[in-house]
mmCIF file as Biopython writes it, N, C-alpha, C and O atoms, coordinates in Angstrom:
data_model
#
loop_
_atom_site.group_PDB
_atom_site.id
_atom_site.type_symbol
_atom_site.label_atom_id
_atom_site.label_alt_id
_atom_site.label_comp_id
_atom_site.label_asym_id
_atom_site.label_entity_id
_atom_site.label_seq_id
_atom_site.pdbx_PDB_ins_code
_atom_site.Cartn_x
_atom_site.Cartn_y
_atom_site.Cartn_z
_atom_site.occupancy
_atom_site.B_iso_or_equiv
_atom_site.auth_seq_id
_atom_site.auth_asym_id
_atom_site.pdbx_PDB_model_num
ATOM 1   N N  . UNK A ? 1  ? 9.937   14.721  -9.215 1.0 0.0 1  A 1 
ATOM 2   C CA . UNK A ? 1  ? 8.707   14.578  -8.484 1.0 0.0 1  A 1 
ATOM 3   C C  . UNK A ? 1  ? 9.021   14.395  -7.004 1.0 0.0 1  A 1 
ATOM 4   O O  . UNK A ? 1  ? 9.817   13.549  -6.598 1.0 0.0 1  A 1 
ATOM 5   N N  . UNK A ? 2  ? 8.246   15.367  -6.106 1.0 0.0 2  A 1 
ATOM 6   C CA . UNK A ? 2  ? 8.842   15.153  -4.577 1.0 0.0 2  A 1 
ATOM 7   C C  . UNK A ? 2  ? 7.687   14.101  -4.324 1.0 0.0 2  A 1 
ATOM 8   O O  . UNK A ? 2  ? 6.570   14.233  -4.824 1.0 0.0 2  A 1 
ATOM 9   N N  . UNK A ? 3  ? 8.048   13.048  -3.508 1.0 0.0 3  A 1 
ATOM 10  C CA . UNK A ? 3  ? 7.314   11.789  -3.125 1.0 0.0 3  A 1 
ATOM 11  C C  . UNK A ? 3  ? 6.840   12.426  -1.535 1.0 0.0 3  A 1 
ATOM 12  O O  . UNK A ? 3  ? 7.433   13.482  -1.318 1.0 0.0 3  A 1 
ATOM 13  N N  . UNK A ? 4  ? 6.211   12.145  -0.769 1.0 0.0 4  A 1 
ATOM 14  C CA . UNK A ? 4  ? 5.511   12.823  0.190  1.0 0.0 4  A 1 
ATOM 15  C C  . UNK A ? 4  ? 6.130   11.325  1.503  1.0 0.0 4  A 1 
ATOM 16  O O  . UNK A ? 4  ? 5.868   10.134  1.673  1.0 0.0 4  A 1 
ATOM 17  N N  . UNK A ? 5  ? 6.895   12.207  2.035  1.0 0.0 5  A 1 
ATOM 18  C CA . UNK A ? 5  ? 7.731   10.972  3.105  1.0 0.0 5  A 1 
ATOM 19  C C  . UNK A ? 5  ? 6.968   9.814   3.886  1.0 0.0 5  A 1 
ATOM 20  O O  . UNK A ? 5  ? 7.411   8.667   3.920  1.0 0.0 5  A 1 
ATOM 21  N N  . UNK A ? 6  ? 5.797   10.197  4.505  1.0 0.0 6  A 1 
ATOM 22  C CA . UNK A ? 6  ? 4.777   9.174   5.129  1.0 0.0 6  A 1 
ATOM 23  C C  . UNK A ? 6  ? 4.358   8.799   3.954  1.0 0.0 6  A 1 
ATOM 24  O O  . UNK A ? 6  ? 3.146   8.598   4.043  1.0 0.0 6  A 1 
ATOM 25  N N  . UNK A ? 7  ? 4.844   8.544   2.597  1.0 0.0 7  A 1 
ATOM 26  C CA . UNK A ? 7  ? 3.725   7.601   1.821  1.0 0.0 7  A 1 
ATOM 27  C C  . UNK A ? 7  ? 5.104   6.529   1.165  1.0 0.0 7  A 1 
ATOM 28  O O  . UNK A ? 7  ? 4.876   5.427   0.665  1.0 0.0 7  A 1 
ATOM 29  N N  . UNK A ? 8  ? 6.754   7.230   1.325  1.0 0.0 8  A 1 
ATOM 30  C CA . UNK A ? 8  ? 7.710   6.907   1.560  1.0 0.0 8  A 1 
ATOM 31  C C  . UNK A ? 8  ? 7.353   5.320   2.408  1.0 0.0 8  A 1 
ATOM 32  O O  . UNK A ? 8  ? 7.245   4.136   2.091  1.0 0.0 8  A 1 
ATOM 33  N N  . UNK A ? 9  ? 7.263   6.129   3.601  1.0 0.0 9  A 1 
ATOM 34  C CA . UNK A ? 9  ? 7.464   5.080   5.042  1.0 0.0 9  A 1 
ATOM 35  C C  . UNK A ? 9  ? 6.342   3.988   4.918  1.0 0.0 9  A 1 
ATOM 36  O O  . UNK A ? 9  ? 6.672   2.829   5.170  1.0 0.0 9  A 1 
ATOM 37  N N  . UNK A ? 10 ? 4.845   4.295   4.496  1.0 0.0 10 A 1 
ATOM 38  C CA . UNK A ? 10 ? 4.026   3.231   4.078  1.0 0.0 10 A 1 
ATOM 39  C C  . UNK A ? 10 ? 4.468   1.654   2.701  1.0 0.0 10 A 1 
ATOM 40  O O  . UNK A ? 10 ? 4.379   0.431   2.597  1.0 0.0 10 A 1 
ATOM 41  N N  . UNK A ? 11 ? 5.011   3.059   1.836  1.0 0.0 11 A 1 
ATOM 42  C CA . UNK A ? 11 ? 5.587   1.782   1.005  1.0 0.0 11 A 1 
ATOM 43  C C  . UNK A ? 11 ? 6.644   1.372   1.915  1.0 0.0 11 A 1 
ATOM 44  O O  . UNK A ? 11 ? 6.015   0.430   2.397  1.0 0.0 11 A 1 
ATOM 45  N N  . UNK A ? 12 ? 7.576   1.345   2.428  1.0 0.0 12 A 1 
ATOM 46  C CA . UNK A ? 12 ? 8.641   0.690   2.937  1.0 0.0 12 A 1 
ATOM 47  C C  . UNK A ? 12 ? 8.022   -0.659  4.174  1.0 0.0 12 A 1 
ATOM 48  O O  . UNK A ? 12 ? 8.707   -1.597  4.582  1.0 0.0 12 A 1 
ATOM 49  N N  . UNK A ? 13 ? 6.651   -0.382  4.526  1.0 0.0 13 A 1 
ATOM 50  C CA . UNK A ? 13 ? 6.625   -0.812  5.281  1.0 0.0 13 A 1 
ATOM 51  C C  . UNK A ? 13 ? 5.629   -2.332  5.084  1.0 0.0 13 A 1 
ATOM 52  O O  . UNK A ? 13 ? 5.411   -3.323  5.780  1.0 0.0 13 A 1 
ATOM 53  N N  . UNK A ? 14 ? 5.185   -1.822  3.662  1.0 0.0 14 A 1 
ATOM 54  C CA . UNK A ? 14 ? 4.347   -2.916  2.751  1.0 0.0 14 A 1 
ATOM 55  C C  . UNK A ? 14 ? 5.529   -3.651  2.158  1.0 0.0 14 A 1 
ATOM 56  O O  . UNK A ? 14 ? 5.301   -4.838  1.928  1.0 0.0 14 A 1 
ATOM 57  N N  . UNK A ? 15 ? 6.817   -3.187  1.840  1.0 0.0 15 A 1 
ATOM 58  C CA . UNK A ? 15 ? 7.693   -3.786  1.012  1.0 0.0 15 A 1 
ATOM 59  C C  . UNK A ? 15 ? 8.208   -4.913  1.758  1.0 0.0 15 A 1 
ATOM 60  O O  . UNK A ? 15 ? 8.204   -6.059  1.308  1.0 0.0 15 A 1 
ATOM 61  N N  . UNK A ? 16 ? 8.800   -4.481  3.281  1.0 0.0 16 A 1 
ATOM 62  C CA . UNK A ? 16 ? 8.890   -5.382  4.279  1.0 0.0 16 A 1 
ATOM 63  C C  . UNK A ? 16 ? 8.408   -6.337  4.420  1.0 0.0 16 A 1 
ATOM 64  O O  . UNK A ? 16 ? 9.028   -7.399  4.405  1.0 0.0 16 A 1 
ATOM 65  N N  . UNK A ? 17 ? 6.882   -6.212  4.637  1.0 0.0 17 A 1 
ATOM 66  C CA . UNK A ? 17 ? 6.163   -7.168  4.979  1.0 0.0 17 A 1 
ATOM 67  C C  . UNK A ? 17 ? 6.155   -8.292  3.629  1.0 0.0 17 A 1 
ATOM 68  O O  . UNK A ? 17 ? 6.130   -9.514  3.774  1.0 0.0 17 A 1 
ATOM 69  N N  . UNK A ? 18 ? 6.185   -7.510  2.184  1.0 0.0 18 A 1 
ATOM 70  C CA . UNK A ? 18 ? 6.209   -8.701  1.488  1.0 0.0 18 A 1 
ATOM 71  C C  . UNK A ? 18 ? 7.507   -9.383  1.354  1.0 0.0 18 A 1 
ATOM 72  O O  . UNK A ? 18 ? 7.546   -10.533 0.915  1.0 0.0 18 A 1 
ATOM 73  N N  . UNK A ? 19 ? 8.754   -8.641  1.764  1.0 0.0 19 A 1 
ATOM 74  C CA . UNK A ? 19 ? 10.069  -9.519  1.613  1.0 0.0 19 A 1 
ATOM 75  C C  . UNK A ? 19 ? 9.963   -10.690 3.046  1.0 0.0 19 A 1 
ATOM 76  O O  . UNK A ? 19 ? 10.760  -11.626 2.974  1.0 0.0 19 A 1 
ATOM 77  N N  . UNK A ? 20 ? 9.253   -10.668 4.002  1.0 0.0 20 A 1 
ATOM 78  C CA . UNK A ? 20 ? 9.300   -11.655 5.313  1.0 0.0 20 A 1 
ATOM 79  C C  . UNK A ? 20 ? 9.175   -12.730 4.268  1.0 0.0 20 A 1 
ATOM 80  O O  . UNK A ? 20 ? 8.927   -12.647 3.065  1.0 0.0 20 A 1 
ATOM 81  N N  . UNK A ? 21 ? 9.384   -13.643 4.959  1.0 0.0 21 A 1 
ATOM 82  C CA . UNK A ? 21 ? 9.505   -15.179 4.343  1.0 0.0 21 A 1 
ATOM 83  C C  . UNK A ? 21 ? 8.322   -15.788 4.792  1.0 0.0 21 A 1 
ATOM 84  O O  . UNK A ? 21 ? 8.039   -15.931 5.982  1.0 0.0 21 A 1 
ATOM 85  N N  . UNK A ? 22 ? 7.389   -16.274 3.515  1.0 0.0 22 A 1 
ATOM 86  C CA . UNK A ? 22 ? 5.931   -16.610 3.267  1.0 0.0 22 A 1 
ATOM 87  C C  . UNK A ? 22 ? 5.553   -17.838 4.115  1.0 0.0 22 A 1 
ATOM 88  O O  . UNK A ? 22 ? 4.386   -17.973 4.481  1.0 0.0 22 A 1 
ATOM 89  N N  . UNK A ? 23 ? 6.755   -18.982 4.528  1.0 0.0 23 A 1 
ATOM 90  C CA . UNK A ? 23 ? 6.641   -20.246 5.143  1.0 0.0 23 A 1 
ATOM 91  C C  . UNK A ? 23 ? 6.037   -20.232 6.592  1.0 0.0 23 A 1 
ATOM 92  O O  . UNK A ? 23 ? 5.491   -21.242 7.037  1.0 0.0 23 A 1 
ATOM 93  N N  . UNK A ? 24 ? 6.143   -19.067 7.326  1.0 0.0 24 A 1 
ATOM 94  C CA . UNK A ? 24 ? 6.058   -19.072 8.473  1.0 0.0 24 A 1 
ATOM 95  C C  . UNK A ? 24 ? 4.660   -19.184 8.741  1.0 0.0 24 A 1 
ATOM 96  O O  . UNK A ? 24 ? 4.376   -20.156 9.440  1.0 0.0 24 A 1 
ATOM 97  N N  . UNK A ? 25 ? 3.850   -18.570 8.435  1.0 0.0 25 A 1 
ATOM 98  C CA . UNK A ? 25 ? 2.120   -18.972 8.304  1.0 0.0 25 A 1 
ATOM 99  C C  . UNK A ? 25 ? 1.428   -19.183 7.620  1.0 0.0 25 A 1 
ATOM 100 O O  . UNK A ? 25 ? 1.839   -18.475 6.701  1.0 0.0 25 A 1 
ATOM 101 N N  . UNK A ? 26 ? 0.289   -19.809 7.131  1.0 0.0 26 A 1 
ATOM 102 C CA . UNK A ? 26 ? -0.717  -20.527 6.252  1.0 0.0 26 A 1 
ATOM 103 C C  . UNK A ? 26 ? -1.298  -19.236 5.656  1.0 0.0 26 A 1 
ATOM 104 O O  . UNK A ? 26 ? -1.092  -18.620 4.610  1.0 0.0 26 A 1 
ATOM 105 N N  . UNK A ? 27 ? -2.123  -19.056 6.743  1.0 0.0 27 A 1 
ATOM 106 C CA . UNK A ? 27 ? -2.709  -17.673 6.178  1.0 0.0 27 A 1 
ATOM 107 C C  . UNK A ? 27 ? -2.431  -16.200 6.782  1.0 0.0 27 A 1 
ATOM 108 O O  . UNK A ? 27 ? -2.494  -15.990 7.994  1.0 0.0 27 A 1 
ATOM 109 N N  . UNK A ? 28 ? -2.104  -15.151 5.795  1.0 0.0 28 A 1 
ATOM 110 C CA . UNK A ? 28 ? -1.967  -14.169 6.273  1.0 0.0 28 A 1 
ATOM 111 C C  . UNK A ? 28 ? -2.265  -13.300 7.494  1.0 0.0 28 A 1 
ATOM 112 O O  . UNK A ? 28 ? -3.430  -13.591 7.768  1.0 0.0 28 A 1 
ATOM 113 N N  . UNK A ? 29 ? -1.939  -12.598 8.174  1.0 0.0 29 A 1 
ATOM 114 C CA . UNK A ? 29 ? -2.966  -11.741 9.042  1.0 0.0 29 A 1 
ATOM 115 C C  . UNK A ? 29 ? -1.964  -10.635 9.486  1.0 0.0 29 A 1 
ATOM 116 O O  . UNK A ? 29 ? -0.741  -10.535 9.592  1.0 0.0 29 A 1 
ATOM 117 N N  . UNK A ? 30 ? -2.942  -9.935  9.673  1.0 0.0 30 A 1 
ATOM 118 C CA . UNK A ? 30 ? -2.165  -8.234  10.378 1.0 0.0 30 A 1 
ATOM 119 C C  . UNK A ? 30 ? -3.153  -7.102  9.640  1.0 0.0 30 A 1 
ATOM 120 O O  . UNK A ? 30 ? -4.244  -7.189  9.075  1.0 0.0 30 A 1 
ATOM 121 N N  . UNK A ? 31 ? -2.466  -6.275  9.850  1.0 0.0 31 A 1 
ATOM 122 C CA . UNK A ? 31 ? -3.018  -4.697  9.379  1.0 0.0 31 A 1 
ATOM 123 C C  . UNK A ? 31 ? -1.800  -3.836  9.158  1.0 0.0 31 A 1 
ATOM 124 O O  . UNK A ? 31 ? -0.758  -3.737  9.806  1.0 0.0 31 A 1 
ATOM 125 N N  . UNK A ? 32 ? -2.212  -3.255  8.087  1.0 0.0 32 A 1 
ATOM 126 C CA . UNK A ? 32 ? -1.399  -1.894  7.843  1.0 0.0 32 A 1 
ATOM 127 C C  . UNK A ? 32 ? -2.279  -0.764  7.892  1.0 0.0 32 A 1 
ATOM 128 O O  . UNK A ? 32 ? -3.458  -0.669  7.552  1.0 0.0 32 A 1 
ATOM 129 N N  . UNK A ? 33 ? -1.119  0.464   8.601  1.0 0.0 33 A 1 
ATOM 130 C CA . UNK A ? 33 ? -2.587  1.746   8.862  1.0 0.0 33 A 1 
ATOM 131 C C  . UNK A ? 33 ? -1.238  2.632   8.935  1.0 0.0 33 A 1 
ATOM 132 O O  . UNK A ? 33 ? -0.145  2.418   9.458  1.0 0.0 33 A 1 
ATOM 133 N N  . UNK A ? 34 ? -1.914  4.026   7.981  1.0 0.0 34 A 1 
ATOM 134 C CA . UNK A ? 34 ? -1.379  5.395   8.668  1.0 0.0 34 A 1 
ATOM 135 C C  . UNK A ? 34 ? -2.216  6.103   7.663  1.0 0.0 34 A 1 
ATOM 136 O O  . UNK A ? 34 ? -3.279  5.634   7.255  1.0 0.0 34 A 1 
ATOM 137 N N  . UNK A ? 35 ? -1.717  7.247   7.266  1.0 0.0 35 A 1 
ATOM 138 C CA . UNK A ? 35 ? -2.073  8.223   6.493  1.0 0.0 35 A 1 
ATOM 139 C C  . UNK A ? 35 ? -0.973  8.974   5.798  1.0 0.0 35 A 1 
ATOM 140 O O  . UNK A ? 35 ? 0.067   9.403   6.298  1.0 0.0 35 A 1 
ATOM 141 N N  . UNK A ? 36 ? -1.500  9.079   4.222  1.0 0.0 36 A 1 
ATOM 142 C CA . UNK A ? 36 ? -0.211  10.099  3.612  1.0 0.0 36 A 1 
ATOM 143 C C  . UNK A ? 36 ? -1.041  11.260  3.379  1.0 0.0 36 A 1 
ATOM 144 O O  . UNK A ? 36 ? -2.237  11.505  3.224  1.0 0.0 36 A 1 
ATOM 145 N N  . UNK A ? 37 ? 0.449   12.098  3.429  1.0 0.0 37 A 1 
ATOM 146 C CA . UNK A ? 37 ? 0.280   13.602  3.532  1.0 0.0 37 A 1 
ATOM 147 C C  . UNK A ? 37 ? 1.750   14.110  2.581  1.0 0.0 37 A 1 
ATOM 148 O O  . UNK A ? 37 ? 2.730   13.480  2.184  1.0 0.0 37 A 1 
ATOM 149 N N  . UNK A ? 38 ? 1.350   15.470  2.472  1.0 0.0 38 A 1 
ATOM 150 C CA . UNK A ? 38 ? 1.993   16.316  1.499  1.0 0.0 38 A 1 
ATOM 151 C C  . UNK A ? 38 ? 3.534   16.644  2.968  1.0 0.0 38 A 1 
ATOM 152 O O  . UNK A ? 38 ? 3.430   17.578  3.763  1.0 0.0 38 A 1 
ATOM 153 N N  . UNK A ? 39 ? 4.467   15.903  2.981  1.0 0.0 39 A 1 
ATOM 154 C CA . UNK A ? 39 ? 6.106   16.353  3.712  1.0 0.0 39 A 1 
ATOM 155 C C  . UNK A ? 39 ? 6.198   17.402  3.747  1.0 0.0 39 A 1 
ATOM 156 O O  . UNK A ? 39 ? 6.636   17.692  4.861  1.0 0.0 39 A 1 
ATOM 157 N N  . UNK A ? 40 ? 5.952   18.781  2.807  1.0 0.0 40 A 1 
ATOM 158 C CA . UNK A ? 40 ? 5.905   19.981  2.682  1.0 0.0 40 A 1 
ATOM 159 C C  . UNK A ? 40 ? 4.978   20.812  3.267  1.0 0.0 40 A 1 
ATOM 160 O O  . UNK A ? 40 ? 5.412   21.880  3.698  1.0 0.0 40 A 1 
ATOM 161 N N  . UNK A ? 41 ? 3.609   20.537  3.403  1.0 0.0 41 A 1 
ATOM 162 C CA . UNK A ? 41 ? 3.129   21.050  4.242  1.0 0.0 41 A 1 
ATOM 163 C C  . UNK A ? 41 ? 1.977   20.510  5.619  1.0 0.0 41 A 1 
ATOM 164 O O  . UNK A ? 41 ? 1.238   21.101  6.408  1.0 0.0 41 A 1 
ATOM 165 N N  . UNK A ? 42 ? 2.293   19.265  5.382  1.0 0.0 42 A 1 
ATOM 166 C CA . UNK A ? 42 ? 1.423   18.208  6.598  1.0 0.0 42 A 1 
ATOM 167 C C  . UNK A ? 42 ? -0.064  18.075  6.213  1.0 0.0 42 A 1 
ATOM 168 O O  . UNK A ? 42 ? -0.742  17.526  7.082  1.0 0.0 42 A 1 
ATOM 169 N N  . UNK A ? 43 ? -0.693  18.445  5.140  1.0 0.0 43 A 1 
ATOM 170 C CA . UNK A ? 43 ? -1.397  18.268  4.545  1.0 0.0 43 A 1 
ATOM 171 C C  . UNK A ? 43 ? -1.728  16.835  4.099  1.0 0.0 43 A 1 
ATOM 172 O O  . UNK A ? 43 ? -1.033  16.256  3.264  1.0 0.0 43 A 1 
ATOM 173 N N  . UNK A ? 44 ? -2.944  16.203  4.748  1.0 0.0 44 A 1 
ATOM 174 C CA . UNK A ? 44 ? -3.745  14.701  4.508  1.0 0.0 44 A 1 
ATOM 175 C C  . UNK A ? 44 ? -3.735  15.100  2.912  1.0 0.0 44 A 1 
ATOM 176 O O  . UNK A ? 44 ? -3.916  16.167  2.326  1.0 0.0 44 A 1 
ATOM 177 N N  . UNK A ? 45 ? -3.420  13.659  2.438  1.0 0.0 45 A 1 
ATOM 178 C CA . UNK A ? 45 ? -4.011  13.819  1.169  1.0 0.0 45 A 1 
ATOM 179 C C  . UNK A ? 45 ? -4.776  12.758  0.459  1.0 0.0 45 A 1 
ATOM 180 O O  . UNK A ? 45 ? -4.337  11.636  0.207  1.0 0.0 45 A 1 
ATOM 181 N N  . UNK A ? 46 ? -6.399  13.378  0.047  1.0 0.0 46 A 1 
ATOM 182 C CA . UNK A ? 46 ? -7.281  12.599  -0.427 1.0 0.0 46 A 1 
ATOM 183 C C  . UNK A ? 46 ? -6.916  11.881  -1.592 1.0 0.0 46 A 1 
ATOM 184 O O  . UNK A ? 46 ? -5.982  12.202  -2.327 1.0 0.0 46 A 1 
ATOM 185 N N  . UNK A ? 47 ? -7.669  10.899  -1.756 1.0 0.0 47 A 1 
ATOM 186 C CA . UNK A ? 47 ? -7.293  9.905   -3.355 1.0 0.0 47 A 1 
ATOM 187 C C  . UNK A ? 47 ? -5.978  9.866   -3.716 1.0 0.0 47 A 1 
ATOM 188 O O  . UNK A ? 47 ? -5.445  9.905   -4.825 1.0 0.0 47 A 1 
ATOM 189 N N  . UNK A ? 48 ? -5.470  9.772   -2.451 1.0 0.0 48 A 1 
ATOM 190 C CA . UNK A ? 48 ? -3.870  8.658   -2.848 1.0 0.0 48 A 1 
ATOM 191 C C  . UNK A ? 48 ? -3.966  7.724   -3.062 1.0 0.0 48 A 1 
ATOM 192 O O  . UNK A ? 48 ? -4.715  7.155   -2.268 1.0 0.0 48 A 1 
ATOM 193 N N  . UNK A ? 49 ? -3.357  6.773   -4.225 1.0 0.0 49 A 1 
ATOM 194 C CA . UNK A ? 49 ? -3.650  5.366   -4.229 1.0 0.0 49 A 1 
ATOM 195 C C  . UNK A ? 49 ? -2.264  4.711   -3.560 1.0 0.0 49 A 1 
ATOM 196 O O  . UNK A ? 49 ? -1.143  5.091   -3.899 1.0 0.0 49 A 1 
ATOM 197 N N  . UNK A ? 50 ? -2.518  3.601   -2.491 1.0 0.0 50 A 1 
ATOM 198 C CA . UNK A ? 50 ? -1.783  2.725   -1.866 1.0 0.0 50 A 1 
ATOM 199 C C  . UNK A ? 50 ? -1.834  2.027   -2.445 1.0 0.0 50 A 1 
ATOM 200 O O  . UNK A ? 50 ? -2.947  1.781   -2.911 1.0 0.0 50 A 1 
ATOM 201 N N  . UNK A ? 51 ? -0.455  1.026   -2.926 1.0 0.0 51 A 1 
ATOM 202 C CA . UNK A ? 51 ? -0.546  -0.176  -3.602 1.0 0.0 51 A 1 
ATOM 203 C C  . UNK A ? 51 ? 0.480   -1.129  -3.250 1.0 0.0 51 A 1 
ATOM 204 O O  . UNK A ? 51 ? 1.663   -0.803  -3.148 1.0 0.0 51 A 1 
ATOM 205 N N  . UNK A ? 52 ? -0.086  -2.670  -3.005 1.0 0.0 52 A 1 
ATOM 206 C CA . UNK A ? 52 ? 0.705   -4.045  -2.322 1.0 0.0 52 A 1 
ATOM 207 C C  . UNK A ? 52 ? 0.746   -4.573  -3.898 1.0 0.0 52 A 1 
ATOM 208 O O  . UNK A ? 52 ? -0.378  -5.023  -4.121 1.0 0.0 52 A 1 
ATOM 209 N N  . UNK A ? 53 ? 1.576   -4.706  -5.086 1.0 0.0 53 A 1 
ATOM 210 C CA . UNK A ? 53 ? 1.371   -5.474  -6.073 1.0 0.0 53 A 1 
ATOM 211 C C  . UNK A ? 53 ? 1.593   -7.027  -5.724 1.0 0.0 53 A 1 
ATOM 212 O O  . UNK A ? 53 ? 1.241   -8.014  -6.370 1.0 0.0 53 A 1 
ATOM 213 N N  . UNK A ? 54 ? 2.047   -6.972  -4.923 1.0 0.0 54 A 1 
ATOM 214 C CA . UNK A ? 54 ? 2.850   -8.789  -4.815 1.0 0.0 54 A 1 
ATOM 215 C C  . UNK A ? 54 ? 1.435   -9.479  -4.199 1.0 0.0 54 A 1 
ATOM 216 O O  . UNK A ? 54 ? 1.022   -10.530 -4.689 1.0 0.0 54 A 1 
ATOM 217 N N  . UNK A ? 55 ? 0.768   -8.853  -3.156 1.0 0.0 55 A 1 
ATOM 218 C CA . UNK A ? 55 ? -1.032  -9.004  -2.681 1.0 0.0 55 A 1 
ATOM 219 C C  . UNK A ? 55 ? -1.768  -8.765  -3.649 1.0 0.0 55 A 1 
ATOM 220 O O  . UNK A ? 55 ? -2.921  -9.196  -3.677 1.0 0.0 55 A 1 
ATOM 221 N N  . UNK A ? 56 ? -1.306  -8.114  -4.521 1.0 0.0 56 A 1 
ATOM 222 C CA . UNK A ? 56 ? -2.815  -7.707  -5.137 1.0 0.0 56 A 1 
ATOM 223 C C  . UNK A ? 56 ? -3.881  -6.914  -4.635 1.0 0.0 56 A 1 
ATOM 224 O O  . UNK A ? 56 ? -5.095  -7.044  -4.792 1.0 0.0 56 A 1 
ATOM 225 N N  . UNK A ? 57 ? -2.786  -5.509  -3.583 1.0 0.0 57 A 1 
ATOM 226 C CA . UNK A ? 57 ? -3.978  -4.632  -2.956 1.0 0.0 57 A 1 
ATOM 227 C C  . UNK A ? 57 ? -3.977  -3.822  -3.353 1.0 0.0 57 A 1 
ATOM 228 O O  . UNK A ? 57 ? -2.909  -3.491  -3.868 1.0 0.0 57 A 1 
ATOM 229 N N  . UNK A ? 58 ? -5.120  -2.874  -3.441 1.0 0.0 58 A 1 
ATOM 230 C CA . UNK A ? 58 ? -5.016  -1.314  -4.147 1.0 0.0 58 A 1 
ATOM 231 C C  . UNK A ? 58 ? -6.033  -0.855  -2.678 1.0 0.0 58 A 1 
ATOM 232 O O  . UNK A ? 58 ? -6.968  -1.414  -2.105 1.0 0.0 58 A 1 
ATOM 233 N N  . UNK A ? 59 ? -5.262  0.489   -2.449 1.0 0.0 59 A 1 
ATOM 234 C CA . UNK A ? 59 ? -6.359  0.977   -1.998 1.0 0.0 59 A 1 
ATOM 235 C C  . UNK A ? 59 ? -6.076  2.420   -2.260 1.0 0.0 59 A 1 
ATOM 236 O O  . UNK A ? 59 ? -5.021  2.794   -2.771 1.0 0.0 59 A 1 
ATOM 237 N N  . UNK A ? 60 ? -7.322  3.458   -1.795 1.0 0.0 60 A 1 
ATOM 238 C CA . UNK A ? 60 ? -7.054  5.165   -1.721 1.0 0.0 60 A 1 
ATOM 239 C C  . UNK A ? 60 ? -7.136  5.455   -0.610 1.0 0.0 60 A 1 
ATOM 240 O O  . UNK A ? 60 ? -7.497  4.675   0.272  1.0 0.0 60 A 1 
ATOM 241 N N  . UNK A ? 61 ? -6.696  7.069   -0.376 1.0 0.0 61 A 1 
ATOM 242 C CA . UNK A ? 61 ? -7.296  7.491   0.941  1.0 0.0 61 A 1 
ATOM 243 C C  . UNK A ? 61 ? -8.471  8.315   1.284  1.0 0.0 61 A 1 
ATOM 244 O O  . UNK A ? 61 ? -9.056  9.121   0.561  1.0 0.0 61 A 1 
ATOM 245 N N  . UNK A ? 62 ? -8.659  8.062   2.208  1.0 0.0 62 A 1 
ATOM 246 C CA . UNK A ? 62 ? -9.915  9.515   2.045  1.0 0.0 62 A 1 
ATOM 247 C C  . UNK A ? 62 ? -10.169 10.462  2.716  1.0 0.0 62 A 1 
ATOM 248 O O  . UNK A ? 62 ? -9.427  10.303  3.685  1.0 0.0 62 A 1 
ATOM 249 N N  . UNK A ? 63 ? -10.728 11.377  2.877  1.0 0.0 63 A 1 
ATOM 250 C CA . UNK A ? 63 ? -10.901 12.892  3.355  1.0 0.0 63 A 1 
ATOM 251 C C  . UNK A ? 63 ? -9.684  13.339  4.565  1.0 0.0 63 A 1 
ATOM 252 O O  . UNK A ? 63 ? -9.363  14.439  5.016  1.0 0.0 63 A 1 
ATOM 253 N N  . UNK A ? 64 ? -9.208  11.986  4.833  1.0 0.0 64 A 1 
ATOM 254 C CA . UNK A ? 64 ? -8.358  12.399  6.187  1.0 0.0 64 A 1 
ATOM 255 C C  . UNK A ? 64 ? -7.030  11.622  5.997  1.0 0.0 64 A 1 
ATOM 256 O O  . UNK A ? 64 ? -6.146  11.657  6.853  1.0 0.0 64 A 1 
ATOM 257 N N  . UNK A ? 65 ? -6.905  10.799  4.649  1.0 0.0 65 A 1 
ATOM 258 C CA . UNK A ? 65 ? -5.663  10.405  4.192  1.0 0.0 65 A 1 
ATOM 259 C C  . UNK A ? 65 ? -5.546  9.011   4.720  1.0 0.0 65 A 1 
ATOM 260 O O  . UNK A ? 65 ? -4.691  8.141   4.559  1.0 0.0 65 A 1 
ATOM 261 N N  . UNK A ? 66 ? -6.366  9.047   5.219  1.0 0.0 66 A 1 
ATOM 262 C CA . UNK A ? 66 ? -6.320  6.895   5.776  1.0 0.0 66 A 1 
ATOM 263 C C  . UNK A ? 66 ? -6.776  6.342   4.544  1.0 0.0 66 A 1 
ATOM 264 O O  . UNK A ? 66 ? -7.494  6.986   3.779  1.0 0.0 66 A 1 
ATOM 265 N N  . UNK A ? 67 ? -6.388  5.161   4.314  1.0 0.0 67 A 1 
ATOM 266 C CA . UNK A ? 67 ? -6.692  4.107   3.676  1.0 0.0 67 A 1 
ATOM 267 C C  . UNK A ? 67 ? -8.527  4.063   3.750  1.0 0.0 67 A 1 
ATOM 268 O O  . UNK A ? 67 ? -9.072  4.664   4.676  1.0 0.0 67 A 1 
ATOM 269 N N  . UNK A ? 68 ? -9.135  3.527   3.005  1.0 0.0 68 A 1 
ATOM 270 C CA . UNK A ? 68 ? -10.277 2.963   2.988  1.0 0.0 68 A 1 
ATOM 271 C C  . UNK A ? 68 ? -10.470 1.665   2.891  1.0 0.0 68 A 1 
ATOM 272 O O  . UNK A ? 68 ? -11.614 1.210   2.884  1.0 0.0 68 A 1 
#
């Protein structure tokens, strides 16, 4: 299965954020943002599901490959 590299770099970048060490603030804050697309042909791709399991986030993308 070819994995689509910007959805690569999104997980890597959710993985990060959950390996930081939890002590440093009370409550969370920030944002994560990009869009996945097909590596092969740069193609947004709709109803990707993004997923934080350690948060408990799910999300998809939509018509333009962003998160909702």
């Amino acid at each position: 299965m070819n994995v689509p590299r910007s959805f690569l770099l999104c997980l890597g970048v959710v993985l990060a954020l959950l390996a930081a060490p939890a002590g440093r603030a009370a409550t969370p804050t920030g944002t994560l943002s990009g869009v996945v697309s097909n590596s092969a042909t740069g193609n947004l791709l709709e109803g990707a599901r993004v997923e934080a399991p350690a948060l408990g986030l799910v999300a998809l993308t939509d018509l333009t490959g962003a998160t909702c």
